[in-house]
ZAVO-179236 format. One line per 10 residues: their letters; for each residue x negated, y negated, z of N, C-alpha, C. Coordinates in steps of 0.2 Angstrom, whole numbers, always signed. Layout:
<pts>
a	X Y Z X Y Z X Y Z | ...
</pts>
This chain:
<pts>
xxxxxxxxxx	-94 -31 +66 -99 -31 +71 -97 -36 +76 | -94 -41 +74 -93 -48 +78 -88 -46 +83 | -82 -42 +80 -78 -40 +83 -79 -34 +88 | -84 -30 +86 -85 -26 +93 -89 -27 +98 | -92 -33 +97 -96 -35 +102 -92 -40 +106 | -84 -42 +103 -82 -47 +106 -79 -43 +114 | -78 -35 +112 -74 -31 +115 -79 -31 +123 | -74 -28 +128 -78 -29 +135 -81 -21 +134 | -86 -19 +139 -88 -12 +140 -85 -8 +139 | -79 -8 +142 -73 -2 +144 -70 -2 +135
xxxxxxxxxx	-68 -7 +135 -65 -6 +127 -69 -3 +123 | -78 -6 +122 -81 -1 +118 -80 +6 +120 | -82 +10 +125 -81 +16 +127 -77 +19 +125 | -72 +16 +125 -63 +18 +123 -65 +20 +116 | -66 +15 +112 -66 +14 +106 -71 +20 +102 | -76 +21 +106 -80 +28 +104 -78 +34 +104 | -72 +35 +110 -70 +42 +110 -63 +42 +104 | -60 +36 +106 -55 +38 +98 -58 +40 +94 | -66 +37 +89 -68 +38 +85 -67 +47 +86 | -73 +46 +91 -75 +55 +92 -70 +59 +91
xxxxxxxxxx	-66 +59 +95 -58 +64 +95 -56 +61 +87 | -56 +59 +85 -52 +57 +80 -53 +63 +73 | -61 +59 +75 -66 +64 +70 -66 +74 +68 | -65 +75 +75 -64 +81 +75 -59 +83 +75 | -52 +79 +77 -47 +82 +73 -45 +82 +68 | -50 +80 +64 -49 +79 +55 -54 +85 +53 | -59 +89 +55 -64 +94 +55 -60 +99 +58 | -54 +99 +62 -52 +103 +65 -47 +106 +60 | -43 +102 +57 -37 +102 +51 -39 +105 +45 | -48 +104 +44 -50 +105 +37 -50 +111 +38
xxxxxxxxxx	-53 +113 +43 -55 +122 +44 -50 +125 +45 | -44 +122 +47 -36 +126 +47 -35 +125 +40 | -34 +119 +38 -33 +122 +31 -36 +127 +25 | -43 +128 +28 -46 +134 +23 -46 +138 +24 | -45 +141 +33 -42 +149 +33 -35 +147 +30 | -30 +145 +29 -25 +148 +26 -25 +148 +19 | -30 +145 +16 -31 +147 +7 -34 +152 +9 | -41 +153 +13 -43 +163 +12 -40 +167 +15 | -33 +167 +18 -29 +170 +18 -25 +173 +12 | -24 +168 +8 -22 +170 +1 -26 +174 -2
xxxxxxxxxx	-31 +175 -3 -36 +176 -5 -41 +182 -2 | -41 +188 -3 -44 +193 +3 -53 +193 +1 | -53 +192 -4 -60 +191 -7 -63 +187 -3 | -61 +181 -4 -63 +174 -2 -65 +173 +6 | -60 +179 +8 -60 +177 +15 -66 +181 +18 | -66 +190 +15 -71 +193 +17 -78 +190 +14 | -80 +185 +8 -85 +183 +7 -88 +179 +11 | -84 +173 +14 -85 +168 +21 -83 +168 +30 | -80 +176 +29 -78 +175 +36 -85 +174 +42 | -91 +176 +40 -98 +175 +44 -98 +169 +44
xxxxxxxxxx	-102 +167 +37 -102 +160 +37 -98 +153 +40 | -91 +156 +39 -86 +150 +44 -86 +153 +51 | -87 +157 +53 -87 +160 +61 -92 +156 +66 | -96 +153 +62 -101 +149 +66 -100 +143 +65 | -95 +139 +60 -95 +133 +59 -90 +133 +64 | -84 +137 +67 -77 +137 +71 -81 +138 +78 | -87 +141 +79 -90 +140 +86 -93 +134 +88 | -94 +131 +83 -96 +125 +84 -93 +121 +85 | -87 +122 +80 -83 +116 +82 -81 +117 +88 | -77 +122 +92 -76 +125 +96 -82 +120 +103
xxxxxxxxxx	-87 +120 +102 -91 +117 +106 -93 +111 +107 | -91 +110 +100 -89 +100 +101 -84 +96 +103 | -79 +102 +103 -74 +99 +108 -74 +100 +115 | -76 +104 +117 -78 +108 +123 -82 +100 +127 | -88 +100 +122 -93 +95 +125 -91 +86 +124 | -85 +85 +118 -83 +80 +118 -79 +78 +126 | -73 +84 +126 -70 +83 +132 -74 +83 +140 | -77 +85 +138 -84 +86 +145 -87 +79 +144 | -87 +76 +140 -91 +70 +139 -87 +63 +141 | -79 +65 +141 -74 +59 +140 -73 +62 +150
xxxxxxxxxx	-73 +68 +152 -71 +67 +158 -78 +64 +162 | -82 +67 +161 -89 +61 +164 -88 +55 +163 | -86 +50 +158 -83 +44 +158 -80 +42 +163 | -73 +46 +163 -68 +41 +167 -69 +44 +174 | -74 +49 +175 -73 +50 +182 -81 +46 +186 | -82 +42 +180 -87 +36 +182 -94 +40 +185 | -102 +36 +188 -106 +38 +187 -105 +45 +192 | -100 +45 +198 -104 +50 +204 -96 +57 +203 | -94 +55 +199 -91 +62 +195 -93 +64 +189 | -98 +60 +184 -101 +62 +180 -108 +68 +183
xxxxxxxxxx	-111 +66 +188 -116 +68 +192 -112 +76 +194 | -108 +76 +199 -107 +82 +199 -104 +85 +194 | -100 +84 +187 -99 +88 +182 -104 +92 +179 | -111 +88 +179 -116 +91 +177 -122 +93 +180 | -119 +93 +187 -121 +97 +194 -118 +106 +193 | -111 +105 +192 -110 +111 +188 -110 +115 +184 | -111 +112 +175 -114 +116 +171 -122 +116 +175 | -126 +115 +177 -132 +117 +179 -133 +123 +184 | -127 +121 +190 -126 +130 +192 -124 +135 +187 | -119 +134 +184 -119 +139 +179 -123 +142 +173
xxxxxxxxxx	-127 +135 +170 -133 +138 +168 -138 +143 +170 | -139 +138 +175 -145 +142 +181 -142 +151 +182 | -136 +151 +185 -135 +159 +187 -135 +162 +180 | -133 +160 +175 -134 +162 +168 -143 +167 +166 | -147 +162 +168 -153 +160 +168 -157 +167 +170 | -154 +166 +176 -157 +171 +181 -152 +178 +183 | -149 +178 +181 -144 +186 +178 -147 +188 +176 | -152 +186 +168 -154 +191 +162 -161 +190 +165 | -164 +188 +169 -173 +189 +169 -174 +192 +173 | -169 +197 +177 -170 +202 +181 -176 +200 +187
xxxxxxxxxx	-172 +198 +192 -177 +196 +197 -173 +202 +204 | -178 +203 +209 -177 +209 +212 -175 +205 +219 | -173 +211 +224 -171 +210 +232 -175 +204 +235 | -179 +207 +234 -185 +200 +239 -185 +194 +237 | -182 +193 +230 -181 +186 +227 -174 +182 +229 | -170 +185 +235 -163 +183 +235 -165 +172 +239 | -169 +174 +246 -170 +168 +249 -173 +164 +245 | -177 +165 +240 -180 +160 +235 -172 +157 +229 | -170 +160 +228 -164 +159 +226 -159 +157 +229 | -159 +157 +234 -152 +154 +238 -155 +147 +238
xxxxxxxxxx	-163 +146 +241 -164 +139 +239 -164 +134 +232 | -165 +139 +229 -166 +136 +222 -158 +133 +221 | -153 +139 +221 -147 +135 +221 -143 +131 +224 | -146 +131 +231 -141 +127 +237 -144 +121 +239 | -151 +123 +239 -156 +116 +241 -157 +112 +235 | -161 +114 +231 -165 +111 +225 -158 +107 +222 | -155 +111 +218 -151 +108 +212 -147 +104 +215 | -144 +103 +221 -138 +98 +225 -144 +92 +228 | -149 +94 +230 -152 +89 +230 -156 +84 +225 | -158 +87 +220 -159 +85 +214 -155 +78 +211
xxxxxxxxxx	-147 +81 +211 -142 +80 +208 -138 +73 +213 | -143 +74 +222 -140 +69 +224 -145 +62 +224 | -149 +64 +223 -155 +60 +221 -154 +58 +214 | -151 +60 +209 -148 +56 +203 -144 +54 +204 | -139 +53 +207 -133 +50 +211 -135 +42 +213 | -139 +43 +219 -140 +39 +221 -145 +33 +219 | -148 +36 +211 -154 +31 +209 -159 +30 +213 | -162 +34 +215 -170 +33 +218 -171 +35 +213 | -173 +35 +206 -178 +37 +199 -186 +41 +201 | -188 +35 +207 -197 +38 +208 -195 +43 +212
xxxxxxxxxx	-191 +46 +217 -191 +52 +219 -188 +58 +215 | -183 +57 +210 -180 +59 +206 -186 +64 +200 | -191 +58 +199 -194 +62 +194 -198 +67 +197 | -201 +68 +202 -205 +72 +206 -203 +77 +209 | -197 +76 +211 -194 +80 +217 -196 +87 +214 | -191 +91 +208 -192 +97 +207 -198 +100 +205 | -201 +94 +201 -210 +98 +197 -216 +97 +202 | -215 +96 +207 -220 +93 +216 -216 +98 +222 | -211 +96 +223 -210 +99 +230 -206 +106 +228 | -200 +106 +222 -198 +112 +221 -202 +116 +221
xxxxxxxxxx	-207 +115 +216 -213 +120 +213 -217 +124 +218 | -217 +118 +222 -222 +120 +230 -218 +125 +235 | -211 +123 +237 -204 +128 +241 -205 +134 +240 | -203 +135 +233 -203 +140 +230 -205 +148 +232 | -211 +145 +228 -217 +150 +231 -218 +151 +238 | -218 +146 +244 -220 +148 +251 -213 +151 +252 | -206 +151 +250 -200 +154 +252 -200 +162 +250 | -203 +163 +245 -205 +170 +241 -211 +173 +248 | -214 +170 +247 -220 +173 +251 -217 +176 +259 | -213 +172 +261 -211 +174 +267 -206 +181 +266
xxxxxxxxxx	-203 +183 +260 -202 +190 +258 -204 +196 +259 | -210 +195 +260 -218 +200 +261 -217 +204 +255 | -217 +203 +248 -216 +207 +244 -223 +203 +240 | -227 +208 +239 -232 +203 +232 -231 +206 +224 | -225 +212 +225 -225 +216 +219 -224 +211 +214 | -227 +210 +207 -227 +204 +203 -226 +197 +206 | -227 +195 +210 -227 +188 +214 -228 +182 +211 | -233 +182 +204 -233 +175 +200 -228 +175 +193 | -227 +184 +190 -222 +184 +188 -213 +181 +191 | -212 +184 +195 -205 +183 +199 -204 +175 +200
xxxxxxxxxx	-209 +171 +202 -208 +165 +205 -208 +161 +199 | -213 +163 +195 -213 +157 +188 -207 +159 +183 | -203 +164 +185 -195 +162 +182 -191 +161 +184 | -191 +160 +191 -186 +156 +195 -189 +149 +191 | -194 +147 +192 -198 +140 +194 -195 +137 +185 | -195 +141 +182 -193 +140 +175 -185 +141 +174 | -182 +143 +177 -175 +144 +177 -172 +137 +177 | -177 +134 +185 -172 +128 +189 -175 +120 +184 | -183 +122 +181 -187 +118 +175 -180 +115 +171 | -178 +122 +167 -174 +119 +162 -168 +117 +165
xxxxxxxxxx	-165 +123 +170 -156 +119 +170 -154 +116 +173 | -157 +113 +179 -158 +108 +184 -161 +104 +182 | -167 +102 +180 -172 +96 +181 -170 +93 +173 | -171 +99 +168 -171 +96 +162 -162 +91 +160 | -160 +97 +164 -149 +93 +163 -149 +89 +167 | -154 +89 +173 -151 +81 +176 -152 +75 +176 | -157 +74 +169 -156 +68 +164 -152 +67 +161 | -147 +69 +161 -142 +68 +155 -137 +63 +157 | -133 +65 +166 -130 +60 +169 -136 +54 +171 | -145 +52 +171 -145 +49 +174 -147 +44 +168
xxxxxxxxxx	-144 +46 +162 -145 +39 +156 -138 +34 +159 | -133 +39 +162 -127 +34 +165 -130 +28 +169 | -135 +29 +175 -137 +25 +179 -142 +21 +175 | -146 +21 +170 -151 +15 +169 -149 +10 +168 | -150 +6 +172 -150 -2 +170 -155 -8 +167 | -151 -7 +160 -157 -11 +156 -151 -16 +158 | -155 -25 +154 -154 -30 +155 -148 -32 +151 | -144 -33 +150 -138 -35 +148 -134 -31 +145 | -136 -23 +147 -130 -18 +142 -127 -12 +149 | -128 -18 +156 -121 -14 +160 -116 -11 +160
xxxxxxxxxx	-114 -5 +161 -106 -3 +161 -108 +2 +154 | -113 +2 +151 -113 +4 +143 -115 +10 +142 | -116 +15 +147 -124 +20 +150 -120 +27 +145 | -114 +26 +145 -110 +30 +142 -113 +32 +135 | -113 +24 +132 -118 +27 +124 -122 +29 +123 | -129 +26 +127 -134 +32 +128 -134 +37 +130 | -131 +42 +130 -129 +48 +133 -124 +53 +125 | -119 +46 +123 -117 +47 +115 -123 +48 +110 | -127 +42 +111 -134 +42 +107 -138 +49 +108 | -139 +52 +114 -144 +57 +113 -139 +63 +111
xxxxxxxxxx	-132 +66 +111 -131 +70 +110 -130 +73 +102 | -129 +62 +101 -130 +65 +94 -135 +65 +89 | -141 +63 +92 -147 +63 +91 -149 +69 +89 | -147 +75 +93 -149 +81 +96 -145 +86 +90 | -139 +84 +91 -133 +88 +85 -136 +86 +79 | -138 +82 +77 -139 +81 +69 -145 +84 +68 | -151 +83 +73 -156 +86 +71 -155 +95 +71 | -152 +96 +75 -151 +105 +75 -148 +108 +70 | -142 +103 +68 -139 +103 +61 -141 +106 +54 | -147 +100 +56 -149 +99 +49 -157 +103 +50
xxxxxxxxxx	-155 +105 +56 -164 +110 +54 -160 +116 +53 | -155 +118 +55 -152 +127 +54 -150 +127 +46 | -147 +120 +43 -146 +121 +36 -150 +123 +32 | -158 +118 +34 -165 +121 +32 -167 +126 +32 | -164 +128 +38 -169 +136 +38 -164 +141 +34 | -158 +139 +33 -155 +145 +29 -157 +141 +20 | -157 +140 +18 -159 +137 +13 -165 +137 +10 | -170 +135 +13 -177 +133 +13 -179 +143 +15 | -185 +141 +10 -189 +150 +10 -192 +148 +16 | -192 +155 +23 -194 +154 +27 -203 +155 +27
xxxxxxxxxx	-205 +150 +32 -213 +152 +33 -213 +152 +42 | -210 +157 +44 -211 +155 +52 -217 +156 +54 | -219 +148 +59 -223 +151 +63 -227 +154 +69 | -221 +157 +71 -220 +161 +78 -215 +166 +73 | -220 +173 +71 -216 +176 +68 -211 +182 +74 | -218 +183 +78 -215 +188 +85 -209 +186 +89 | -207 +177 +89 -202 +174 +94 -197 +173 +88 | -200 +170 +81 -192 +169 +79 -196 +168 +71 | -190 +173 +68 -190 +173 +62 -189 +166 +56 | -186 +162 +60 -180 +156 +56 -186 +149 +59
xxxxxxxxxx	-190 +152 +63 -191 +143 +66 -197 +143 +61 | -197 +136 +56 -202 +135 +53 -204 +127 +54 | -211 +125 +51 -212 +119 +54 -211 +114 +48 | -205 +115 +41 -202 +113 +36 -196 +110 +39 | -194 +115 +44 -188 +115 +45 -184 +113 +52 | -191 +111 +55 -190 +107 +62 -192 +101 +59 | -196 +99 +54 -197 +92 +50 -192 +88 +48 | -187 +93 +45 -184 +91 +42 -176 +91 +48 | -176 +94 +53 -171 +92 +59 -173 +87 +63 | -178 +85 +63 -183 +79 +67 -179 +72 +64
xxxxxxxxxx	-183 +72 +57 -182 +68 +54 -174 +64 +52 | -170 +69 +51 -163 +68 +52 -160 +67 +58 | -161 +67 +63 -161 +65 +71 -163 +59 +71 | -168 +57 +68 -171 +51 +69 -168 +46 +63 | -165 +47 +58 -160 +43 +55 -153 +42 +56 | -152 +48 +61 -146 +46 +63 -147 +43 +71 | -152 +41 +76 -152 +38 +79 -153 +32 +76 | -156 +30 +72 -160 +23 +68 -152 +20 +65 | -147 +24 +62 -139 +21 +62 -134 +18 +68 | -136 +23 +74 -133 +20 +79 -136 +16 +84
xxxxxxxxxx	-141 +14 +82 -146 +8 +85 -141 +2 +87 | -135 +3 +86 -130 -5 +89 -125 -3 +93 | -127 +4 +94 -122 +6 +102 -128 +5 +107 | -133 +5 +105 -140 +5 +114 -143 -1 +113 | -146 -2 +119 -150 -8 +119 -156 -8 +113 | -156 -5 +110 -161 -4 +107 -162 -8 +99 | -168 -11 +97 -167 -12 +90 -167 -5 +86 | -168 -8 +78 -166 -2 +74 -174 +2 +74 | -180 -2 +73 -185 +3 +74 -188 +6 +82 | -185 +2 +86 -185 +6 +94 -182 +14 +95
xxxxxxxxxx	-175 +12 +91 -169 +16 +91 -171 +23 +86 | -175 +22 +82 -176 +28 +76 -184 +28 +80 | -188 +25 +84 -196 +29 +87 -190 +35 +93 | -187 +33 +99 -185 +36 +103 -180 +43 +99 | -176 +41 +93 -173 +48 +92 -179 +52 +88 | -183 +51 +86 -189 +54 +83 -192 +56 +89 | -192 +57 +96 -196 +59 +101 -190 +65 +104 | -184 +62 +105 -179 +66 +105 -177 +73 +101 | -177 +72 +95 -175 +76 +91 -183 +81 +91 | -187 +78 +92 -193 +83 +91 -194 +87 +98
xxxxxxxxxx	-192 +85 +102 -194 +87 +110 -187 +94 +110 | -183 +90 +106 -176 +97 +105 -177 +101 +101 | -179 +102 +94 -182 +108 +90 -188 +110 +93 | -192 +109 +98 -198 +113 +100 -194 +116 +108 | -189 +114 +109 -185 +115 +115 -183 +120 +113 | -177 +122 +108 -177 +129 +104 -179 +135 +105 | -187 +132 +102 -191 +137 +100 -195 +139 +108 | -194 +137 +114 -197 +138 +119 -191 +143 +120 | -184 +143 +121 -178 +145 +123 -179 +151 +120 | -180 +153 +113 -178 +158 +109 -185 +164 +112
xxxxxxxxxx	-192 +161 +114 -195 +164 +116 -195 +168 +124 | -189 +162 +127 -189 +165 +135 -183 +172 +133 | -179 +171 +130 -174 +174 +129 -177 +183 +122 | -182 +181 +120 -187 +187 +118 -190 +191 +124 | -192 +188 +128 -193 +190 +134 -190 +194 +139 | -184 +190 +140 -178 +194 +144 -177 +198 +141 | -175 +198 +133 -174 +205 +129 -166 +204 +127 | -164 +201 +127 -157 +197 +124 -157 +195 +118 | -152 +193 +113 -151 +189 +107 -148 +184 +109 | -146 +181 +114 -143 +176 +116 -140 +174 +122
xxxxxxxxxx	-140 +171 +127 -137 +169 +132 -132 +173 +135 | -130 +172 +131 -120 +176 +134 -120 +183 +131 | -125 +187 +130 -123 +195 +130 -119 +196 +135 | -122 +194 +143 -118 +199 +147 -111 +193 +151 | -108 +190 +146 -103 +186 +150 -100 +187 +156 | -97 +193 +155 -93 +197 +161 -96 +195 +167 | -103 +196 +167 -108 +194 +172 -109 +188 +175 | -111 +186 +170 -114 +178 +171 -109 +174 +173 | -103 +175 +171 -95 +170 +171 -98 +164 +167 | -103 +164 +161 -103 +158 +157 -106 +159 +151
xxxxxxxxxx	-100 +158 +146 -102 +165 +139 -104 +160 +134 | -112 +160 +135 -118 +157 +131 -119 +150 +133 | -115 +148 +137 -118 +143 +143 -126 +138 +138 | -128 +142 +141 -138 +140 +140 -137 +140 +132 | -137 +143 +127 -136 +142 +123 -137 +136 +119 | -131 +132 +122 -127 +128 +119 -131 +121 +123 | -134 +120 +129 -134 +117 +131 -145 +117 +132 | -146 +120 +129 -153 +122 +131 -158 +120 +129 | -155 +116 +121 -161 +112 +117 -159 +106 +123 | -154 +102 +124 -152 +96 +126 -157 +95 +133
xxxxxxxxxx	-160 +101 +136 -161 +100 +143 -168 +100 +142 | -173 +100 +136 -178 +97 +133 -178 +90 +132 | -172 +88 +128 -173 +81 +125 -173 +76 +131 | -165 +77 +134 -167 +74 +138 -171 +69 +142 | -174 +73 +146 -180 +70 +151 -185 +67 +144 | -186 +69 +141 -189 +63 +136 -187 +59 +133 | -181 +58 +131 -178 +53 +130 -177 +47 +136 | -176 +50 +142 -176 +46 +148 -181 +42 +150 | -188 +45 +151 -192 +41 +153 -195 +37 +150 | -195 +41 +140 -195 +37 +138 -195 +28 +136
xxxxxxxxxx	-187 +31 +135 -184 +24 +137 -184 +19 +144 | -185 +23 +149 -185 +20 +157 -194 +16 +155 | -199 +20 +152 -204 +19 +150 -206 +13 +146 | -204 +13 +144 -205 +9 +135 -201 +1 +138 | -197 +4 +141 -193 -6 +144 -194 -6 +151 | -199 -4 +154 -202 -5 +159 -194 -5 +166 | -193 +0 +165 -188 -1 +169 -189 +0 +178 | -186 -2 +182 -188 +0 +188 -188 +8 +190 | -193 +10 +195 -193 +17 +195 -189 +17 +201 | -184 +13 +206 -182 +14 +213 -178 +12 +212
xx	-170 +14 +217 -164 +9 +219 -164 +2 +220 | -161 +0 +215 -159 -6 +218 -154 -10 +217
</pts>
């Protein structure tokens, strides 16, 4: 521990992503070497080809979000910022593909993409935080609708609008917490904004982990049985709970002690498992099983998915934190 603290910022940083990459070429290695014994083996292979198909997608997307995560690193805060200015457009179009919004809804969406989210995005950039928080739940919220109105369409007009209003909710305002853990400046952990950002993702992965193991294991009692069969309230306790032990471990990457560090991944992890269950809802509604049915379209194959619980935790995890250590809410 002596020795890591002895290390500058930069070094620790480093020193994370060796772990990270490291880790997952070792995961990467294991699951090559057990298709080629189910190879040998037809049985074996047709027995688990389901059950590995999703552990390969997964991995598949921790590398994905590892390397996503190491190039916001080195291209510092105001490249991290638009990296996840553009997973947010492509959420967003993701978004609003499958919720079938019609002709008269084009100029509320050209604002929603070309106004809102780039200024949202530059307004995180720039660290005004008090305007940042409000901008898109006050002013977008307010745009919107009088940009729709001027349409002259009122065919479902509270429908139409509140899924735009809930599109940019989640992929814009919720994602553009993520880059602005980079900017918080707490008091002597400058330059470090990086493992906050570590800390929440993996806050959010182990709790998701370990509630999907729950629910395949544990007898299901859902309850939202009309939204989702899997989601029970055993099995969000038990992905919560495990979120929050594994943030309460990493409590010596963030400014945080160990029970600050385990209340915050406890608000994290729980704001991500009920994130879920709002997603699985909105996507019962569109009438989809998942994000990425219509790829070909969206040009982003399950995009939202992947990134859907995180645009919950986020902003909770942020203001939390900005909250709880009285951070300032403005430039400075």
């Amino acid at each position: 521990m002596r020795w890591l603290k002895a290390l500058s910022a930069s070094e620790q940083v480093a020193l994370l992503f060796v772990v990270l990459f490291g880790f997952l070429m070792l995961l990467t290695i294991g699951l090559f070497l057990n298709s080629l014994r189910e190879r040998e083996d037809d049985d074996a292979r047709r027995a688990s080809e389901l059950a590995w198909e999703r552990v390969r997608r997964d991995l598949r997307a921790a590398w994905i979000g590892g390397c996503m995560f190491w190039v916001a690193w080195i291209s510092g805060p105001l490249g991290a910022t638009l990296l996840f200015a553009l997973f947010s457009f492509l959420a967003l179009r993701e978004f609003i593909t499958l919720v079938h919004t019609q002709r008269s809804d084009h100029r509320t969406l050209i604002v929603a993409f070309f106004v809102l989210l780039p200024v949202q995005y530059m307004i995180c950039g720039t660290r005004f935080f008090d305007l940042f928080t409000v901008f898109l739940p006050v002013y977008g919220f307010l745009a919107l609708p009088i940009v729709s109105a001027f349409a002259d369409d009122p065919r479902q007009y509270l429908e139409r609008n509140a899924k735009i209003q809930w599109g940019v909710m989640v992929c814009v305002y919720g994602l553009s917490h993520a880059p602005a853990l980079l900017l918080l400046d707490f008091p002597g952990y400058t330059g470090r904004g990086a493992f906050l950002l570590f800390f929440l993702v993996m806050v959010v992965a182990s709790s998701q982990i370990a509630q999907e193991i729950a629910t395949r294991t544990l007898r299901r009692r859902p309850v939202a049985r009309r939204i989702s069969r899997s989601f029970s309230m055993r099995a969000w306790w038990i992905g919560t709970l495990t979120g929050s032990l594994a943030g309460g471990l990493l409590f010596w990457i963030t400014p945080f002690k160990a029970g600050q560090a385990l209340g915050m991944a406890f608000l994290t992890a729980a704001a991500a498992g009920f994130g879920g269950l709002v997603m699985k809802a909105l996507k019962k509604d569109a009438g989809v099983r998942y994000w990425g049915n219509r790829s070909s379209i969206t040009g982003a194959v399950g995009l939202l998915d992947r990134i859907a619980v995180l645009c919950f935790a986020a902003p909770v995890f942020f203001h939390s934190a900005r909250w709880y250590f009285q951070l300032p809410l403005g430039y400075r």
